[in-house]
Steps between C-alpha positions, in 0.01 A plus 500: 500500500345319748223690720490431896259240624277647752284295741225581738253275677105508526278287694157390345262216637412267243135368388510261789593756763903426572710784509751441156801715500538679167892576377481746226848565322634702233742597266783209394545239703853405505809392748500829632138477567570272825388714766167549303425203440613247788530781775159638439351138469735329806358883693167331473351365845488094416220403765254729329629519176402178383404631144706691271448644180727650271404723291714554197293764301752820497816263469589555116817257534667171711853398426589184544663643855134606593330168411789370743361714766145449460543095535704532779212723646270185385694252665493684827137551480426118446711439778313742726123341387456802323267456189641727254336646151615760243325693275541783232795325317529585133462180288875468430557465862220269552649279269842527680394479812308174400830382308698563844270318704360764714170347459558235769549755733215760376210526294550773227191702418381777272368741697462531906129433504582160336783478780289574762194290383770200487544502889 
């Protein structure tokens, strides 16, 4: 059974001083996981939120429904100017997200120090 996704936002200022906004999600991310994942993203204030990171480290699954979501959440972001980077992705889904393309609209990192550090 799948668990609900839960999403909250942070704000953090990276090495270089520019205020990053920090989506932290958990649980499965699937097609019911809409709301989560584009309305907590699309919630986001685009003139100052000009860097994202998504940080995948308490999401133990993604259907193929939930990668869906997460490009589409990509796509807006590149269309905003938004740099976008994820992090905390087991290696299974670093490899899928990589297969999917994802990686031309964010980096993929380990951790969020190595995120971060990337800005």
């Amino acid at each position: 059974m799948q668990s609900e996704t839960k999403a909250r936002v942070e704000q953090l200022t990276s090495p270089a001083g520019h205020p990053v906004a920090v989506l932290r999600f958990e649980g499965d991310i699937a097609s019911t996981s809409k709301d989560a994942v584009l309305g907590t993203y699309q919630a986001l204030p685009k003139e100052t939120s000009k860097l994202v990171l998504l940080d995948f480290t308490k999401v133990d699954y993604i259907n193929s429904s939930g990668i869906a979501l997460v490009i589409q959440m990509m796509i807006e972001a590149a269309n905003s100017g938004q740099k976008v980077y994820a992090f905390g992705l087991s290696a299974h889904f670093t490899k899928v997200f990589t297969m999917v393309g994802i990686t031309k609209y964010a980096g993929l990192f380990p951790t969020q120090a190595e995120a971060l550090a990337a800005l």
